[in-house]
C-alpha positions in Angstrom: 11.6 -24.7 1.7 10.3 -21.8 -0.5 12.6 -21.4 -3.7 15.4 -18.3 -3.1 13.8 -16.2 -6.4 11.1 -16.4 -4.8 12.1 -14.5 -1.1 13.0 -10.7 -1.2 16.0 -9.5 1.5 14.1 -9.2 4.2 11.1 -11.1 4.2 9.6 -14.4 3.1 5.8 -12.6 1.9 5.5 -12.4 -1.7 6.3 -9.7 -2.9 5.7 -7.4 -6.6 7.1 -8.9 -9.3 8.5 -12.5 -7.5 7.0 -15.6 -9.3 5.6 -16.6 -6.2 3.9 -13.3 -6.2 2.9 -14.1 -10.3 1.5 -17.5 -8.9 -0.8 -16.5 -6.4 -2.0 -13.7 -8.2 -3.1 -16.0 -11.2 -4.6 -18.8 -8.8 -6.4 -16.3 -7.0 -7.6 -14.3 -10.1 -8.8 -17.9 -11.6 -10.5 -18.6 -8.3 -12.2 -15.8 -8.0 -13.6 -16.1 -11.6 -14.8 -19.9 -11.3 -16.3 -18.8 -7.5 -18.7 -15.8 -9.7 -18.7 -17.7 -13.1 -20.6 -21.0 -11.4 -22.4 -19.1 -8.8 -24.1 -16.4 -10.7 -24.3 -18.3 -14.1 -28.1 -18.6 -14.0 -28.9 -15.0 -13.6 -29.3 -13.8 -17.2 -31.6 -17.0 -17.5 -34.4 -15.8 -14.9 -36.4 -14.7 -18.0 -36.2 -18.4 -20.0 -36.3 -20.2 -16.6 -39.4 -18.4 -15.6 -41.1 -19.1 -18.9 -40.1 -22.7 -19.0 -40.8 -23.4 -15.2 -43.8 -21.0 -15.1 -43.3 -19.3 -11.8 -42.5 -15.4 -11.3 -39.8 -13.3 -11.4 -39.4 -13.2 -8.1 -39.7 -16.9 -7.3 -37.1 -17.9 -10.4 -34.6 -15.5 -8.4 -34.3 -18.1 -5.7 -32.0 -19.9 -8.5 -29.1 -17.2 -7.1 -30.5 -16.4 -4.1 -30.4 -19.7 -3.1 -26.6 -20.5 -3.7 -25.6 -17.5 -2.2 -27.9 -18.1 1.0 -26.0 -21.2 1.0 -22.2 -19.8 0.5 -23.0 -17.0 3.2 -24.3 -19.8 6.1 -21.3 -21.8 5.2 -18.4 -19.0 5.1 -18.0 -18.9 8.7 -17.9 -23.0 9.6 -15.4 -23.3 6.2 -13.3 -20.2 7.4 -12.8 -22.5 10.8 -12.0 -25.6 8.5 -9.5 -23.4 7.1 -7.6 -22.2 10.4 -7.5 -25.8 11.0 -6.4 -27.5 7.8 -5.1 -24.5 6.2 -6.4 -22.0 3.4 -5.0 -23.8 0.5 -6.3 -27.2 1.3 -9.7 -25.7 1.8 -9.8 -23.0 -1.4 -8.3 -26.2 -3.8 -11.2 -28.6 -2.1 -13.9 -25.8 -2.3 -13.2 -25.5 -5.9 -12.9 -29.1 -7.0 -16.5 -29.9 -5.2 -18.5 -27.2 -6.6 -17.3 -27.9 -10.4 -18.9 -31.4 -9.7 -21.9 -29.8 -8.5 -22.0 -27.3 -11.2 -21.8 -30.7 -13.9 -24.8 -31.8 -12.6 -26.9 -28.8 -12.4 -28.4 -29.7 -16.3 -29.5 -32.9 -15.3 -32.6 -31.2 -13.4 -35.9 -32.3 -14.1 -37.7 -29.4 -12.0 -37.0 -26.1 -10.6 -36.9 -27.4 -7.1 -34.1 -29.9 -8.1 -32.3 -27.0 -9.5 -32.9 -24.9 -6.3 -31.2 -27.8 -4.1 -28.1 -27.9 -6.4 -27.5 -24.5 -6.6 -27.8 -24.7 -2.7 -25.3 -27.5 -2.7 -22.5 -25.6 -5.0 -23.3 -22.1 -2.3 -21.7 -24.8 0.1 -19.2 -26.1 -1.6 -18.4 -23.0 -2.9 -17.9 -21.5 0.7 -14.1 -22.1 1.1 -12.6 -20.7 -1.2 -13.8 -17.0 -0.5 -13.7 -18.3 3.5 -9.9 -18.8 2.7 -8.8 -16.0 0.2 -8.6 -12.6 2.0 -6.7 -14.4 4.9 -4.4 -16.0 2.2 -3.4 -12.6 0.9 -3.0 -11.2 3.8 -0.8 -13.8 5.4 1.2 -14.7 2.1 1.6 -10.7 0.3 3.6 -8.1 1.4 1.3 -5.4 3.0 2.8 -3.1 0.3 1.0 -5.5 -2.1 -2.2 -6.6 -0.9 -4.1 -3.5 -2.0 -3.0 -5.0 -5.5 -3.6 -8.6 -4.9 -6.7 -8.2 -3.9 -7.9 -5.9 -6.6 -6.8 -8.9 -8.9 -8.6 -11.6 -6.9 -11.7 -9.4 -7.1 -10.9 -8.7 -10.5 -11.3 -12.2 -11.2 -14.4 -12.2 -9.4 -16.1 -9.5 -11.6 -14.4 -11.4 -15.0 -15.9 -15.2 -13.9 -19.1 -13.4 -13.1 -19.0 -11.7 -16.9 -17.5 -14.3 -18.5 -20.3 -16.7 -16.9 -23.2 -14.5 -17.6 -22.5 -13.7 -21.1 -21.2 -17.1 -22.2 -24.4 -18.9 -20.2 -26.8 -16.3 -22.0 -25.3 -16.6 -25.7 -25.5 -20.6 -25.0 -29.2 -20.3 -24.1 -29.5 -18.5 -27.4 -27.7 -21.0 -29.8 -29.3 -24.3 -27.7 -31.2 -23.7 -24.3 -30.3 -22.8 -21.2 -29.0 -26.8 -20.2 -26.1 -26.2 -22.2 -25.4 -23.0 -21.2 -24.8 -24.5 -17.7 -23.5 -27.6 -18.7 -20.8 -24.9 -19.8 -20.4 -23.2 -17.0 -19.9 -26.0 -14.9 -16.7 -27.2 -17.5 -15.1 -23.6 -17.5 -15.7 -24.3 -13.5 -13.4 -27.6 -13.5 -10.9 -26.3 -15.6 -10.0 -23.4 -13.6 -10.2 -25.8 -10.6 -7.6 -27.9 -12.5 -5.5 -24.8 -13.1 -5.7 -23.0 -9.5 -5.3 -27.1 -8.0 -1.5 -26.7 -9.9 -0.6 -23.2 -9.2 -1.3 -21.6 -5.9 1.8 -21.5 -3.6 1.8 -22.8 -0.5 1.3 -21.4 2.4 4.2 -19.8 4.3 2.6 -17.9 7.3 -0.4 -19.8 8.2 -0.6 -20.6 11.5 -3.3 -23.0 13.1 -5.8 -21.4 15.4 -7.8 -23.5 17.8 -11.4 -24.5 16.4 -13.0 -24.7 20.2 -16.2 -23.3 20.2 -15.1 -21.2 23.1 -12.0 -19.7 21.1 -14.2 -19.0 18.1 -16.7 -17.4 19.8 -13.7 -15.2 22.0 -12.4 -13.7 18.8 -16.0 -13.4 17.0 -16.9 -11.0 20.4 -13.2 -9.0 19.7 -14.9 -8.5 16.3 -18.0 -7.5 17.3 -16.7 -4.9 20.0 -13.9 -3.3 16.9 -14.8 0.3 16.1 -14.7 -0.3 12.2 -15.4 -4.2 11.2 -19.3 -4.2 12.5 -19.8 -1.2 10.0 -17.9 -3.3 7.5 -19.9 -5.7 7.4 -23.2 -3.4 7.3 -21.3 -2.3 3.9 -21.1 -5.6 2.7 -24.7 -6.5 3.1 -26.4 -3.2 1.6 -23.5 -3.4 -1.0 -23.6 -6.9 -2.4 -27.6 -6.7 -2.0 -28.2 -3.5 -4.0 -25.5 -5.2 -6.9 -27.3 -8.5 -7.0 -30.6 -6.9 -7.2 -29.6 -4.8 -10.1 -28.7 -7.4 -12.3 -31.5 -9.8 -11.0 -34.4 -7.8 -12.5 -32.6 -5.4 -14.9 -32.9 -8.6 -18.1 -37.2 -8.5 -17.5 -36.8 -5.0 -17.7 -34.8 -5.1 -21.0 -36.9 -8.4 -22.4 -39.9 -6.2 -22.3 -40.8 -3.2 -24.5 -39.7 -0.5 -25.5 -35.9 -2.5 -25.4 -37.4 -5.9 -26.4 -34.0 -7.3 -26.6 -33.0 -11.2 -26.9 -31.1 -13.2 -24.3 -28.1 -12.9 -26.0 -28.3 -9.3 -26.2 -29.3 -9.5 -22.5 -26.5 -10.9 -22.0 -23.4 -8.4 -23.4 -24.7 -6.4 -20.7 -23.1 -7.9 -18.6 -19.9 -7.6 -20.1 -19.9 -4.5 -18.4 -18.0 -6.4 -15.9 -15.0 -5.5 -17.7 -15.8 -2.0 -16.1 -15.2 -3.5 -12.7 -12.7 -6.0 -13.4 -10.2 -2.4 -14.0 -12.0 -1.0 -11.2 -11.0 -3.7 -9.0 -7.2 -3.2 -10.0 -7.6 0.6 -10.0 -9.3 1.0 -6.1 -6.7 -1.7 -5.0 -3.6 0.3 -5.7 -5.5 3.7 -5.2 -6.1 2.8 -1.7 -2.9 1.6 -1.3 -1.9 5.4 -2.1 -4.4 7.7 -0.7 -6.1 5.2 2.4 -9.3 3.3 1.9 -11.2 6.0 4.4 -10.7 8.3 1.3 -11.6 6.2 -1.5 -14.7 4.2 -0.2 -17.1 7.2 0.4 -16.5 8.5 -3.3 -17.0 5.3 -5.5 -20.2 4.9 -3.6 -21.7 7.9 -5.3 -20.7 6.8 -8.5 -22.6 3.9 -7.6 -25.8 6.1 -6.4 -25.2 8.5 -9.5 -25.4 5.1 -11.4 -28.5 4.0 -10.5 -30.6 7.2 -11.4 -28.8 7.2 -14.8 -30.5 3.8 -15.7 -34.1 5.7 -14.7 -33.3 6.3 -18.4 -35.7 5.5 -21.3 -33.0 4.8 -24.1 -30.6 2.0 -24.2 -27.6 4.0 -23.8 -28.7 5.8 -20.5 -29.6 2.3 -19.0 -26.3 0.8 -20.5 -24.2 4.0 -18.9 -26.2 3.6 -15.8 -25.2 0.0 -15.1 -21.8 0.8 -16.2 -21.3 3.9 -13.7 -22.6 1.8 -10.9 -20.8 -1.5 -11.8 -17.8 -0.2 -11.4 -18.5 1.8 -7.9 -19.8 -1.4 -6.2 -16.2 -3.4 -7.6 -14.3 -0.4 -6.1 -16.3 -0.6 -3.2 -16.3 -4.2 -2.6 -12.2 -3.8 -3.0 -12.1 -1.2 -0.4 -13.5 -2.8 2.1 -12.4 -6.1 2.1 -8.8 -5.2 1.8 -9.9 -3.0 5.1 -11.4 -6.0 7.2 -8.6 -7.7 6.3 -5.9 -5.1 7.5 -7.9 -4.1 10.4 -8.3 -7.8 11.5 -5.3 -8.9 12.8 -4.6 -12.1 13.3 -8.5 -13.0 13.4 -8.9 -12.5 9.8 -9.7 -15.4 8.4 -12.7 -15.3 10.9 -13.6 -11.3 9.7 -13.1 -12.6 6.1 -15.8 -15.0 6.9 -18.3 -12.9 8.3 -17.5 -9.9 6.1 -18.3 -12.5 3.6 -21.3 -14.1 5.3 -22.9 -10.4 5.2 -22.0 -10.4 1.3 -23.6 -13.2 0.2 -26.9 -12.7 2.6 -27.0 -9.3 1.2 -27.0 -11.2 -2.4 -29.6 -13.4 -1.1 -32.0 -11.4 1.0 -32.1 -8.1 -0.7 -31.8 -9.7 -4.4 -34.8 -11.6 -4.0 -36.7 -9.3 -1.9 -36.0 -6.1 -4.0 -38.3 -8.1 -6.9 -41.2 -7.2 -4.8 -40.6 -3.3 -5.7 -40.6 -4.9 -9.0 -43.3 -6.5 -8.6 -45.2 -3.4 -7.4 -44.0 -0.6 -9.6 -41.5 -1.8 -11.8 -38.2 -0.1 -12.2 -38.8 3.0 -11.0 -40.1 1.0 -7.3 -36.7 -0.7 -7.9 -34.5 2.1 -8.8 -36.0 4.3 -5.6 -35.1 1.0 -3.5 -31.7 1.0 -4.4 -31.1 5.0 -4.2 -32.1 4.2 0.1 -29.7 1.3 -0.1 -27.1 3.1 -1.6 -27.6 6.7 0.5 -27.5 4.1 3.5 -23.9 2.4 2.5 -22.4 6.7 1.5 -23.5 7.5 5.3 -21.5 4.4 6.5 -18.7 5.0 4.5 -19.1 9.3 6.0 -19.2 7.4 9.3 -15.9 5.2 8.7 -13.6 8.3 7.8 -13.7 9.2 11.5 -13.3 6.2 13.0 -9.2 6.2 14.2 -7.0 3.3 12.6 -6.4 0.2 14.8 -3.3 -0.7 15.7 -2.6 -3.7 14.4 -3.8 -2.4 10.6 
């Protein structure tokens, strides 16, 4: 029986300002940040894995690509673990078996070892973002879950900062086995900490895992006015982000910035930029509808891009800054839309909203490095401007589409 502090009048969701509401927002806000810390933690190393490793930039980018490649085939098989044994079982499990990948991730002795691990903690990995949008939007008031999932992807943009930077500066002061011997420890605590304090769940409800059932509610998906386009926002979103950050430390290693990996890294403390934009989009769409927020953060994130065409540090800096915090909005925007538009399918449109993420992190963030590889970042930044334009006329596209029913 849930406690009685816990319950409002009317209804057993959590709502603002319950401590079952204060619960699940922490869990989910340290979820989200082990998910990004662990998964992204070898991206300001590309340049010192490259060098040590001697392969190419684009090659070393497989060391994300690859666990994100991973995460997305797995999202939709863990997101049918999870209507079967429930989303906290499967979130607290994910969690735990990715830290103990993540341990052993220093104990490599080549780059294809490392490649395999990283593949390994993309699949273990895979519940916890399989299980989190349908969590919040089973367990939170729908007043609420513009806010709670701001939080939760404010945790991912904080674990994907506090990763980066922390993996970059320990590259500096020892090499980069420390830095992710690290990250895999900050990974088991927060696994420790979200084991103890999410809630349980109150409105899940198991939903058949037949073949024939999945595949029924995958083809409702498919045939909704607004989640296919969704999705095509998630791929071109996540991809254009990932590739960003991928190649924007070999642009800053090399002259006329010539910085040092622990330089290299602050910049991505500029994830403090989406961690408020997160929070800010959540409870901004909860006001004004995510058909009117969505279209406008993307052109920050376009106006973003050109900025970092920029030859001084600060331009770049700005740049990065600008468009970090569209894509968080973004991201925000849409999830908390699949998940309202959904229904009662949507831990299944979690899933593949999510599998169209993480293959946008993998397939565009890897395959971008070929415009770097051909002209550098001005090939890069042109790239991005056609992914970006591409998401703006989906998000044009989306404000006329009428609101389902069920949302």
């Amino acid at each position: 029986m849930p406690h009685s502090a816990d319950l409002s009048p009317d209804t057993t969701h959590f709502e603002v300002g319950t401590p079952a509401y204060r619960r699940a927002n922490f869990a989910m806000f340290l979820g989200g940040f082990a998910c990004f810390a662990m998964l992204y933690g070898t991206q300001p190393l590309l340049p010192r894995l490259a060098d040590d490793f001697a392969i190419s930039p684009t090659q070393v980018s497989l060391s994300v690509s690859a666990g994100t490649g991973a995460l997305a085939c797995a999202l939709i098989p863990a997101s049918v673990l999870s209507d079967r044994f429930g989303r906290r079982t499967v979130m607290r499990l994910a969690l735990a078996l990715a830290a103990l990948t993540a341990l052993l991730c220093p104990l490599v002795a080549s780059f294809e070892q490392l490649v395999l691990l990283r593949v390994l903690l993309g699949l273990a990995l895979a519940g916890l973002p399989a299980a989190a949008m349908a969590y919040l939007g089973e367990e939170v008031a729908p007043n609420a879950q513009g806010r709670a999932m701001g939080l939760y992807i404010a945790g991912n943009a904080f674990g994907g900062m506090s990763g980066r930077f922390v993996a970059a500066v320990m590259t500096d002061l020892v090499d980069w086995r420390a830095a992710l011997l690290v990250i895999g420890l900050l990974g088991a605590f927060a696994a420790i900490a979200f084991w103890r304090s999410l809630p349980e769940s109150r409105h899940f409800q198991r939903r058949s895992i037949r073949v024939g059932a999945i595949a029924r509610d995958a083809r409702v998906l498919m045939r909704d006015a607004g989640l296919p386009w969704l999705f095509l926002c998630a791929f071109l979103l996540m991809g254009a982000f990932v590739a960003l950050y991928n190649f924007l430390g070999f642009r800053l290693v090399a002259p006329p910035f010539s910085l040092g990996q622990s330089a290299i890294g602050a910049i991505f403390l500029l994830y403090l930029v989406g961690t408020w934009a997160s929070a800010w989009s959540g409870r901004l769409a909860d006001r004004i509808g995510r058909r009117n927020v969505l279209w406008m953060v993307v052109l920050l994130m376009l106006g973003g891009v050109l900025v970092t065409l920029s030859d001084t540090l600060v331009g770049v800096v700005a740049g990065v800054a600008l468009f970090t915090f569209g894509f968080f909005a973004a991201h925000t925007t849409t999830s908390g839309w699949v998940s309202r538009r959904a229904g009662a399918s949507r831990a299944l449109a979690a899933a593949v909203y999510l599998s169209s993420y993480y293959l946008g992190s993998s397939v565009l963030g890897s395959s971008v490095g070929l415009a770097w590889d051909a002209g550098r970042w001005g090939a890069l930044v042109a790239v991005l401007c056609v992914v970006c334009t591409l998401v703006l006329a989906t998000a044009l596209h989306l404000r006329r589409i009428p609101a389902a029913a069920k949302a």
